[in-house]
MIKEMAR-572316 format. One record per residue (C-alpha): residue number from 1; residue in one letter; x, y, z. Coordinates in steps of 0.02 Angstrom, whole numbers, plus 32768, in hexadecimal, padded with zeros to 4 digits. Each point is the difference from the previous one (the first is absolute). Layout:
> nr/rest/X/Y/Z
> NUM/a/X/Y/Z;
...
% end
This chain:
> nr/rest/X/Y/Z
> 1/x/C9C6/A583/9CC3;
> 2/x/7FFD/808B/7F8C;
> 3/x/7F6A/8019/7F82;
> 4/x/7FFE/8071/7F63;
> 5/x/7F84/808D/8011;
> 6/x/7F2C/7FC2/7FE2;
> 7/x/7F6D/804B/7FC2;
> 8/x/7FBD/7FEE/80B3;
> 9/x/8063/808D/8033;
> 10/x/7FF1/807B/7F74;
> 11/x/800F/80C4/803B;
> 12/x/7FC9/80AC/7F97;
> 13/x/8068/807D/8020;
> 14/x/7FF1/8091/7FE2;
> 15/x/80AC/8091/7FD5;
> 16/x/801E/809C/7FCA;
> 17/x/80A2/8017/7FC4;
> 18/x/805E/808A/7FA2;
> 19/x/7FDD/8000/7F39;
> 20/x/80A7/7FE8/7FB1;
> 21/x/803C/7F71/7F9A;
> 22/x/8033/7F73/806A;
> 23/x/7F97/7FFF/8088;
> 24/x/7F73/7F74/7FE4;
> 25/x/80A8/7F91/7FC5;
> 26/x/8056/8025/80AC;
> 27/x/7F55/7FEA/805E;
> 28/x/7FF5/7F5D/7FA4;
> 29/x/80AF/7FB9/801D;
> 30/x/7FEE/801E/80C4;
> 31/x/7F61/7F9B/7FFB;
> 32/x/805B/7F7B/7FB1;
> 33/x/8099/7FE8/806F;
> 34/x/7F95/8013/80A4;
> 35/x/7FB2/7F57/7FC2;
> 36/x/7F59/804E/7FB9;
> 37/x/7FAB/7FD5/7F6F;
> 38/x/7FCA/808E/7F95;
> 39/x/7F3A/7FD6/7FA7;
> 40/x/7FCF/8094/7FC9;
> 41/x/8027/80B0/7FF3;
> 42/x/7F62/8087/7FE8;
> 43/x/8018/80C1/7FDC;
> 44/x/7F94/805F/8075;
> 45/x/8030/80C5/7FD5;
> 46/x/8086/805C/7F9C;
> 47/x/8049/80A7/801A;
> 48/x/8095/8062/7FCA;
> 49/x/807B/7FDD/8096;
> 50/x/7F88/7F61/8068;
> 51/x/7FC5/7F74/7FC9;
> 52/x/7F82/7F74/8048;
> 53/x/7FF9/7F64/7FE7;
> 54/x/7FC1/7F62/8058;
> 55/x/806C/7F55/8004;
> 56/x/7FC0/7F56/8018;
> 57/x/807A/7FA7/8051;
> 58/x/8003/7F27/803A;
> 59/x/8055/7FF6/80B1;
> 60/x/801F/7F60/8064;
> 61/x/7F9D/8040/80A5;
> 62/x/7FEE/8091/806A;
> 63/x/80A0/8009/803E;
> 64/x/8043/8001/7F5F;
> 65/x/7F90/808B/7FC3;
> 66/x/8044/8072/8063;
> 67/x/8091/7FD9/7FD1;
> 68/x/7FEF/802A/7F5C;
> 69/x/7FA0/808D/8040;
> 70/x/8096/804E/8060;
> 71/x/806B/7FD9/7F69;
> 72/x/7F9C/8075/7F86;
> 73/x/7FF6/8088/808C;
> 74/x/80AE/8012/7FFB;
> 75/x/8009/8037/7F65;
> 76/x/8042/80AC/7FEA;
> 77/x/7F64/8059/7FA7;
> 78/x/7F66/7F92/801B;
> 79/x/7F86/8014/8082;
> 80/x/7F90/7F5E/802E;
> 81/x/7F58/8049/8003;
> 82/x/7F9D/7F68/8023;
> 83/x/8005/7F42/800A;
> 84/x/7F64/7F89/7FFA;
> 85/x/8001/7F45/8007;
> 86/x/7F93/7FA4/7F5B;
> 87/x/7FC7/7F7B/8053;
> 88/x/7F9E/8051/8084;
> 89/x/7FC4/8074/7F8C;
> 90/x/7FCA/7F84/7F8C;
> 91/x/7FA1/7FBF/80AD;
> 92/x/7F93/8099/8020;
> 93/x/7F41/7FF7/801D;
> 94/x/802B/7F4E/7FE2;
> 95/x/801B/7F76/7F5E;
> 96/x/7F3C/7FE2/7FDA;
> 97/x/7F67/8045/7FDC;
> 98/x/7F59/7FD1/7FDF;
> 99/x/7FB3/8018/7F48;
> 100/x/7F55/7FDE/7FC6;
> 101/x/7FFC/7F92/7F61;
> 102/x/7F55/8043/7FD2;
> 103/x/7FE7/80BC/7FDB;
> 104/x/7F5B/804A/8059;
> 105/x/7FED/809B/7F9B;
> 106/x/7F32/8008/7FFB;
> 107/x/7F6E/7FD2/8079;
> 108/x/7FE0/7F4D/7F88;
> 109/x/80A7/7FE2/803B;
> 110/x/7FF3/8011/809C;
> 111/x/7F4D/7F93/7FF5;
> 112/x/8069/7F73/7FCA;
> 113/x/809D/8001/805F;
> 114/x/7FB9/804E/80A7;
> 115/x/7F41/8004/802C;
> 116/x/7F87/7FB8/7FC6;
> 117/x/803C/7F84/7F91;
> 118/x/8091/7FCD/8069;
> 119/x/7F7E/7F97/8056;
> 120/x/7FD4/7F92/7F7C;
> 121/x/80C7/7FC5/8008;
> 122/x/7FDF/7FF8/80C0;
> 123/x/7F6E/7F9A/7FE6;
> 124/x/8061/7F84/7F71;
> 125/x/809F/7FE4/8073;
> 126/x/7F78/7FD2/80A2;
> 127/x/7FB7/7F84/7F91;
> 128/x/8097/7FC0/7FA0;
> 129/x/8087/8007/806C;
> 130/x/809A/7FF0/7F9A;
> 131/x/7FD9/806B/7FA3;
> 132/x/8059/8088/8059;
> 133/x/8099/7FBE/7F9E;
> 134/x/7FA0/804C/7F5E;
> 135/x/7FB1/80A9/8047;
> 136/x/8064/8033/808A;
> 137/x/80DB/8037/8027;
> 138/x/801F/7F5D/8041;
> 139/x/800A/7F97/7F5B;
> 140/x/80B9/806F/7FED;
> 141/x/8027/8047/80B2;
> 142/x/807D/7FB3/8079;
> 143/x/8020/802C/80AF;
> 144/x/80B7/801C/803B;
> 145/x/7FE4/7FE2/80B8;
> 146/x/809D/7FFE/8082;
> 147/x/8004/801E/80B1;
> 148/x/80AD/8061/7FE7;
> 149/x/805C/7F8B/8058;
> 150/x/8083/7FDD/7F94;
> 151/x/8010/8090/7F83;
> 152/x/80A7/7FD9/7F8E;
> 153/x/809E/8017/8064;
> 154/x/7FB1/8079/8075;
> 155/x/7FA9/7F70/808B;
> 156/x/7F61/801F/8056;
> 157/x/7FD7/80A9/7FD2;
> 158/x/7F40/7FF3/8016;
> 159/x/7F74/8052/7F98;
> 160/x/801F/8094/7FC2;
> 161/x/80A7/8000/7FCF;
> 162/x/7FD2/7F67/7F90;
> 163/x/7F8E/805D/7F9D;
> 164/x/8073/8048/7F76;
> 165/x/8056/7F4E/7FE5;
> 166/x/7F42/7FC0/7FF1;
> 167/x/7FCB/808D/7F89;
> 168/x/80B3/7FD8/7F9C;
> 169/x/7FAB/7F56/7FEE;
> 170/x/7F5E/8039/7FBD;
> 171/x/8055/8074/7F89;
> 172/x/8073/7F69/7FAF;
> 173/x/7F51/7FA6/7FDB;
> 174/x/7FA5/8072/7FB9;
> 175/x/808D/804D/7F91;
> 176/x/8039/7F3D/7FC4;
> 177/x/7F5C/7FA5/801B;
> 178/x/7F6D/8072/7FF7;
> 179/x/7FCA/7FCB/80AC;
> 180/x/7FA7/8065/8091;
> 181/x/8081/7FE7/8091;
> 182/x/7FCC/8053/80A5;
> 183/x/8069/801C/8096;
> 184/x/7FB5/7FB9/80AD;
> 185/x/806F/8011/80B0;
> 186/x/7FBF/7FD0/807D;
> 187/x/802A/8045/80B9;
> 188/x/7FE9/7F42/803A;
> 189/x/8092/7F73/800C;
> 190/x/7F99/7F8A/805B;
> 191/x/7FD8/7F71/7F7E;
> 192/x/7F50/7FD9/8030;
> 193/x/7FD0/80B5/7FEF;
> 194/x/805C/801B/7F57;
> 195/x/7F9E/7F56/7FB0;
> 196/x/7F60/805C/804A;
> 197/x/8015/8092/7FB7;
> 198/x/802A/7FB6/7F66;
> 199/x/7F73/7F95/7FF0;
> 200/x/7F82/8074/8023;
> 201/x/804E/8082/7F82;
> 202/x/7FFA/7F7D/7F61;
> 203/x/7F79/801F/7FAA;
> 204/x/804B/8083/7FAB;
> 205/x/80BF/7FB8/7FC9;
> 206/x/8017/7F77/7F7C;
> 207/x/8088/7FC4/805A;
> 208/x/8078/802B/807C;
> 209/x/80CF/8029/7FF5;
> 210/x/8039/7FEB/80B6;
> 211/x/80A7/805E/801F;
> 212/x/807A/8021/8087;
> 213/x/7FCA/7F9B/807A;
> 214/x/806F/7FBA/806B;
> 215/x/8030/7F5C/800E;
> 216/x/7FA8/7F81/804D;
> 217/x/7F64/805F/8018;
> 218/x/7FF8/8002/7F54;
> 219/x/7FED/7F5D/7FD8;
> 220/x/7F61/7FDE/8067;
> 221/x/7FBD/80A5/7FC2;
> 222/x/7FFF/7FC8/7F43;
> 223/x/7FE3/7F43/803A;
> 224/x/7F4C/8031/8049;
> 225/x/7FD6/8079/7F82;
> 226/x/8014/7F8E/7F7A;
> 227/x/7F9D/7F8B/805E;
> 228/x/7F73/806C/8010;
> 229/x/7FF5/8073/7F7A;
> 230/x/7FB1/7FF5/7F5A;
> 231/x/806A/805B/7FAA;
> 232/x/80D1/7FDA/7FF0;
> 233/x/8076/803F/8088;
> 234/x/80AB/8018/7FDF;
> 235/x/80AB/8034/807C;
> 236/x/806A/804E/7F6C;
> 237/x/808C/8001/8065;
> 238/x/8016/7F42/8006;
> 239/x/7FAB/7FDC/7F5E;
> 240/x/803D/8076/7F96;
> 241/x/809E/800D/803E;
> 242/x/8025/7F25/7FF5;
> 243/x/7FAA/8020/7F4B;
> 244/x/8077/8073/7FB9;
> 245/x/8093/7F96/8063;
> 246/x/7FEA/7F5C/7FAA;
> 247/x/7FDB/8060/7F44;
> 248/x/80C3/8055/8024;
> 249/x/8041/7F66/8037;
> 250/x/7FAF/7F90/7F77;
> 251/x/8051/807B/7F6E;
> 252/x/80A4/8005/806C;
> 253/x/8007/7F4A/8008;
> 254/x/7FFA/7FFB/7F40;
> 255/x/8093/806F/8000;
> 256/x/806F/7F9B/806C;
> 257/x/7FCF/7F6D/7FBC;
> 258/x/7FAC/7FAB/809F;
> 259/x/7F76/7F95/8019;
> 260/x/7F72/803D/8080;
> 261/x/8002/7F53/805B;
> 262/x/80CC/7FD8/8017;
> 263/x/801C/80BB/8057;
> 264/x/800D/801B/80B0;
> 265/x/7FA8/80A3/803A;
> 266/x/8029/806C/80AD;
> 267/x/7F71/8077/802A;
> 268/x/8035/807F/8084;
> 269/x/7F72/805A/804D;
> 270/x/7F63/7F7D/8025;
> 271/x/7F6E/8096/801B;
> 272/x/7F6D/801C/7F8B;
> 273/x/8061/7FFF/7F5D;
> 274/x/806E/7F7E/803A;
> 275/x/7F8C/7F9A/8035;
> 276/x/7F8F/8008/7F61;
> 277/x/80A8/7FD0/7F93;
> 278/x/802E/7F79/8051;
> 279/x/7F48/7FC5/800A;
> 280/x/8004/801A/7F39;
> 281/x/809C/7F9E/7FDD;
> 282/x/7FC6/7F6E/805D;
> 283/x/7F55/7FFC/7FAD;
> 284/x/807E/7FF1/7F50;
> 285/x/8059/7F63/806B;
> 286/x/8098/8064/8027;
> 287/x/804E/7FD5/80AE;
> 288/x/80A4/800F/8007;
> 289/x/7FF8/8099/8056;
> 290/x/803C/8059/80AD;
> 291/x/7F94/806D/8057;
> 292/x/805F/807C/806C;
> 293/x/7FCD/8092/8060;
> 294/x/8048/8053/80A4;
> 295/x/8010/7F7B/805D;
> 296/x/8072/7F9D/7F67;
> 297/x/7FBB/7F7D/7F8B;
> 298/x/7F69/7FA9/802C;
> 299/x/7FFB/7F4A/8028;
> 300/x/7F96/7F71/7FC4;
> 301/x/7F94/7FF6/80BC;
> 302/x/7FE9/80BA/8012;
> 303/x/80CF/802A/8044;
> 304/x/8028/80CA/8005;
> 305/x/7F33/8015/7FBF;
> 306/x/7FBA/80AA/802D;
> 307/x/7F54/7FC4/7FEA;
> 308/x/7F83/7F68/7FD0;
> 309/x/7FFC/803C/7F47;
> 310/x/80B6/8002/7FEE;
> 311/x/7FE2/7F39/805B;
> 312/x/7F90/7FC9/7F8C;
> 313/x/805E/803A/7F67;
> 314/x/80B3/7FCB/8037;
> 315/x/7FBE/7F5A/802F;
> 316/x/8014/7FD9/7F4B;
> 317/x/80AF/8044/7FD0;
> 318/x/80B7/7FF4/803F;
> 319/x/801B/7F4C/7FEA;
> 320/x/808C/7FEF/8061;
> 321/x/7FC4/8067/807B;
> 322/x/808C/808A/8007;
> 323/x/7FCF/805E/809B;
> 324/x/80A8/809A/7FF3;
> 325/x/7FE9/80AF/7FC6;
> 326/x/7FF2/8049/7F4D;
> 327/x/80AB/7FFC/7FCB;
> 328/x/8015/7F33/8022;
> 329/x/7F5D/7FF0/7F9D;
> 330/x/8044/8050/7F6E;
> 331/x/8093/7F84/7FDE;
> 332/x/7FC0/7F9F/7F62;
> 333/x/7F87/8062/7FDB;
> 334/x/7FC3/802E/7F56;
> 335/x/7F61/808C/8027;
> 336/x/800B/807A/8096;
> 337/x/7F45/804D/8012;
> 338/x/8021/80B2/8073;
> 339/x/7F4D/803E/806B;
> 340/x/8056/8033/8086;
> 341/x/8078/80A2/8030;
> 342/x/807C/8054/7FAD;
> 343/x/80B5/7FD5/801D;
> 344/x/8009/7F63/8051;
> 345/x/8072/7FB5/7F89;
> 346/x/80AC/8039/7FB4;
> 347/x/8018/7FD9/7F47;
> 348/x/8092/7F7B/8030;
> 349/x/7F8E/7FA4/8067;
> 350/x/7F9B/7FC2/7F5B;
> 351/x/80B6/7F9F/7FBE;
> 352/x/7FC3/7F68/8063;
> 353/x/7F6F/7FFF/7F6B;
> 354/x/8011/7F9A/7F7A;
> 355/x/8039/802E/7F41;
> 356/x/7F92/806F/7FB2;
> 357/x/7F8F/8033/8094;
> 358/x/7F62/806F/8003;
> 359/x/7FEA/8092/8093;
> 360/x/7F49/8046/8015;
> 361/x/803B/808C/8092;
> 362/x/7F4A/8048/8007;
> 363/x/8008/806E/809B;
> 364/x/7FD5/809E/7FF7;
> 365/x/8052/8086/7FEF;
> 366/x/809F/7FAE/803E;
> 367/x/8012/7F5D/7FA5;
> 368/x/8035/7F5C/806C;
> 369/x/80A0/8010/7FAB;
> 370/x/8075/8080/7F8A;
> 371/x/7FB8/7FE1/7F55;
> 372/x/8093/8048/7FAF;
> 373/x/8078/7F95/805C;
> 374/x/7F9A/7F5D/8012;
> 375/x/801B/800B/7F20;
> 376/x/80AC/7FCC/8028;
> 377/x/7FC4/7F58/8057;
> 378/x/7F6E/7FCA/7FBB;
> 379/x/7F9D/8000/7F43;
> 380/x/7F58/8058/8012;
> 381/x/7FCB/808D/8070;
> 382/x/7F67/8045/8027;
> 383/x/7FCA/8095/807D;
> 384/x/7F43/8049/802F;
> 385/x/8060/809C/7FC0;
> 386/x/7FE9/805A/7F57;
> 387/x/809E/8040/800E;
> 388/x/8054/7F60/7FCF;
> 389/x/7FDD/7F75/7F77;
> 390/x/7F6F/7F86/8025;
> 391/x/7F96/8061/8081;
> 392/x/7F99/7F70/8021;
> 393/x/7F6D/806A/8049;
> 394/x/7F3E/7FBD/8046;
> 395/x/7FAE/8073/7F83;
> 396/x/8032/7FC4/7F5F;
> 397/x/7F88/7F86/8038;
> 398/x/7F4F/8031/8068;
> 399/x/7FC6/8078/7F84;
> 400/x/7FE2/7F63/7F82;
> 401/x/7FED/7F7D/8081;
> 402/x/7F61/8074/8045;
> 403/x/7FDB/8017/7F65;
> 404/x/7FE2/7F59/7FD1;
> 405/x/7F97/7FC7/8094;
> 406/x/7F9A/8093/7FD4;
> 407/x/7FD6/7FDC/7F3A;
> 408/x/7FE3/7F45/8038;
> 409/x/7F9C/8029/8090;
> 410/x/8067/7F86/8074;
> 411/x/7FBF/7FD8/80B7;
> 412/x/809F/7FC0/8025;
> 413/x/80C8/8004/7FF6;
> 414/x/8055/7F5D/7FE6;
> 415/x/80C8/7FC7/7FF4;
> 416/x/7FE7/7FDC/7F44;
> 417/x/7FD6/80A1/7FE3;
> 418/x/80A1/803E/8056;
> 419/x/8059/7F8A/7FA2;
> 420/x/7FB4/802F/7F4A;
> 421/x/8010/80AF/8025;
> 422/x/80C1/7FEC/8023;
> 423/x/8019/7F97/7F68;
> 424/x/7F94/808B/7F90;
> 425/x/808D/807A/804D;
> 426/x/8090/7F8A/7FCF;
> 427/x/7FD5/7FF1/7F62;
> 428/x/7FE7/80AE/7FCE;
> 429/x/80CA/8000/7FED;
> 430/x/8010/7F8F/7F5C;
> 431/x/80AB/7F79/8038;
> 432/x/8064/806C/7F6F;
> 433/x/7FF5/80A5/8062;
> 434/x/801B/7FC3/80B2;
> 435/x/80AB/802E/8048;
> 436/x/8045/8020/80BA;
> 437/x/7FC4/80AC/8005;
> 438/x/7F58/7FD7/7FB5;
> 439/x/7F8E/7F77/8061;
> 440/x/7F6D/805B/8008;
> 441/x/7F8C/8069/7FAA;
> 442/x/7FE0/80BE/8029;
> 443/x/7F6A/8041/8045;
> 444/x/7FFA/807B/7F76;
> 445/x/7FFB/7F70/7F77;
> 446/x/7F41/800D/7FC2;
> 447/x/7FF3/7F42/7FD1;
> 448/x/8005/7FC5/80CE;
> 449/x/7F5F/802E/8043;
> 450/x/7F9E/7FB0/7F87;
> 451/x/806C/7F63/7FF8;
> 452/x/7FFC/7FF6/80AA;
> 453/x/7F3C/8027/8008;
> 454/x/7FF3/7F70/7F6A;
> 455/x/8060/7F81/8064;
> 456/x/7F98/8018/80B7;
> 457/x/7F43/7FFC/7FA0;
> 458/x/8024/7F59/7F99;
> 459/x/803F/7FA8/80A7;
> 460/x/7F5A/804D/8060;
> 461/x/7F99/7FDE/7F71;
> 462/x/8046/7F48/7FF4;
> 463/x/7FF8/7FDD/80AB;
> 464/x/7F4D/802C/8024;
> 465/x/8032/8096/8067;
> 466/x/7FA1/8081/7FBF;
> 467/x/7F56/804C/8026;
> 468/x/7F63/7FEC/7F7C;
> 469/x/7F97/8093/7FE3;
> 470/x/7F52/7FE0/7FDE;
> 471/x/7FBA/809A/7F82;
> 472/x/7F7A/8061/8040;
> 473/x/7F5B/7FC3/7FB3;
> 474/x/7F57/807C/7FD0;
> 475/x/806F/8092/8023;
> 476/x/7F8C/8076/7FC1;
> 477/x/7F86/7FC1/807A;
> 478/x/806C/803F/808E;
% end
């Protein structure tokens, strides 16, 4: 399967080439039939006979850069001088910092903000508790905790190589939400360690964003930290990712002209985010589903499971108890959901569908199936990629979500707020503008934090799930 070139793998290079009239066009056109992507093209220095200059160029992966690479070298009367990859530059010394909000330019300053009068907050927060919501980080901080077990498509990769996707995370909330994210791996996969740690380091985080965590551990990790913590816990990569699957598939269903409760769903793929959809669907009273994973689809009494959470789930779907692999399950079907690998599927295989199908192939990179070809079978498709049409994509919607437990000062997550966050999304995309290439909102559209923020306070606030601050009283006789 053959991408186009991505942003991902974006190389500067840098030529000096002979100054006559010609050459940048030639340089240019080489790019272009190697496969690259010019982006940008910068003049470094000018003389009479050399000039510099410094290309940015889109390539589909290393290999291909190279490729380009060698193509450019081979042109009579340009030298190659250097070549340096964006992405890990843009990674250098890391994605965050840490920046005081208040300025300490004089000693009163410091007398407030530092010693002495630092103490009378000390003082306030020992007396009134929750108050540390008011006069402290944690009223707006959230901890993005993972064990690095699970890191995208990369597998157990442990700590430390889990750090840039976690400081990616606390970049995307701050720039769309305005919220303090900070990155904690921990060197620990041992589940009554990691809900240790995490209890004792609390005090400090508003709430936490569990991610890439592999599956099950996972689920008992955010299962007894949301029992015990006072604060809301949160494993984006089911939650987020079945939140931003039902908003696509409730636009998509408007397209195609479907109702939400006569379809017939396959979900290949039943780990963390598999899981959490199909747990989703079911709370709307949708169970005409198949649950497949490696073993094939996943019967009624726990046939082909993998685990007790894919049990207790399944238990509830495939009605007729269909127990063969992943292409039987898609005969009549209307929705296939893709968590799983890439290229498990050819594009024929989806003819068994019915009329006017929907594909979500969400694995990353490599989708479960062709997206090109799979257009000639079926209605709607959707990747994780933003290479394609409907990138259907976990952070369109944690910035918000987080947000919103935040503002309302929730204790707690519940399935209605899942569900009112998803149908905030949905209807972002007014029925008049939705199309097959349009199901979902981008995460550059300013109006979906906030609705999405809106949409997760009123359920917390309605349901009781939020924490009441009592104000400080005689202050000034602290």
């Amino acid at each position: 399967m053959l991408f186009s070139s991505s942003p991902a793998y974006t190389i500067l290079i840098r030529l000096k080439f002979k100054n006559r009239v010609g050459m940048l066009g030639l340089v240019t056109s080489v790019i272009n039939n190697a496969g690259g992507e010019v982006r940008g093209i910068m003049l470094v220095e000018s003389a009479r006979d050399w000039i510099t200059r410094e290309i940015h160029v889109n390539v589909r992966d290393g290999a291909h850069a190279k490729e380009v690479i060698k193509s450019i070298s081979q042109i009579e009367g340009v030298i190659v001088e250097s070549v340096s990859d964006r992405t890990f530059i843009s990674h250098i010394g890391g994605k965050l910092e840490v920046i005081s909000k208040r300025k300490i330019s004089t000693s009163e300053d410091l007398s407030r903000i530092y010693t002495p009068g630092v103490g009378r907050v000390v003082k306030a927060i020992e007396m009134y508790p929750d108050t540390v919501f008011t006069h402290t980080i944690k009223s707006n901080t959230v901890a993005i905790l993972t064990d690095g077990s699970a890191v995208l498509g990369f597998g157990n990769v442990g700590p430390y190589p889990a750090i840039p996707v976690m400081e990616g995370k606390a970049a995307i909330m701050k720039e769309f939400a305005g919220i303090n994210g900070f990155p904690i791996c921990l060197a620990t996969q041992d589940v009554d360690e990691i809900v240790s740690i995490v209890q004792k380091i609390s005090p400090v985080f508003g709430a936490f964003n569990l991610e890439d965590i592999a599956a099950p551990r996972c689920f008992e990790i955010e299962r007894r930290l949301s029992e015990t913590l006072d604060v809301p816990v949160m494993h984006d990569d089911q939650h987020a990712t079945a939140i931003v699957i039902l908003a696509a598939l409730l636009n998509s269903l408007k397209v195609v002209g479907k109702n939400l409760f006569d379809i017939k769903i396959v979900i290949n793929g039943i780990g963390a985010a598999g899981y959490a959809t199909a747990s989703l669907l079911l709370k709307l009273g949708i169970k005409n589903m198949i649950l497949c994973d490696k073993n094939g689809a996943i019967g009624r009494n726990g046939e082909n499971a993998l685990n007790e959470y894919q049990v207790s789930v399944a238990q509830y779907t495939n009605e007729e108890n269909y127990l063969g692999d992943l292409k039987g399950a898609l005969k009549g079907a209307d929705v296939f959901i893709g968590l799983s690998v890439g290229n498990i599927l050819k594009a024929e295989d989806l003819k068994v569908m019915n009329k006017d199908a929907i594909v979500f192939a969400l694995a990353n990179p490599i989708p479960e199936v062709n997206p090109i070809e799979a257009e000639k079978y079926v209605r709607i498709v959707a990747t994780g990629r933003s290479d394609f049409p409907n990138q259907i994509n976990n952070a369109i919607v944690y910035p918000g979500f987080f947000k919103g437990l935040l503002q309302s000062r929730a204790t707690k997550i519940s399935d209605d707020m899942k569900i009112a966050a998803a149908y905030a999304i949905s209807h972002l995309i007014d029925d008049s503008e939705l199309y097959e290439e349009y199901i979902i909102p981008s995460i550059f559209d300013l109006r979906v934090v906030d609705t999405i923020a809106e949409a997760v306070s009123a359920i917390a606030i309605r349901d009781g799930l939020v924490r009441k601050i009592n104000p400080v009283k005689d202050i000034v006789e602290i």
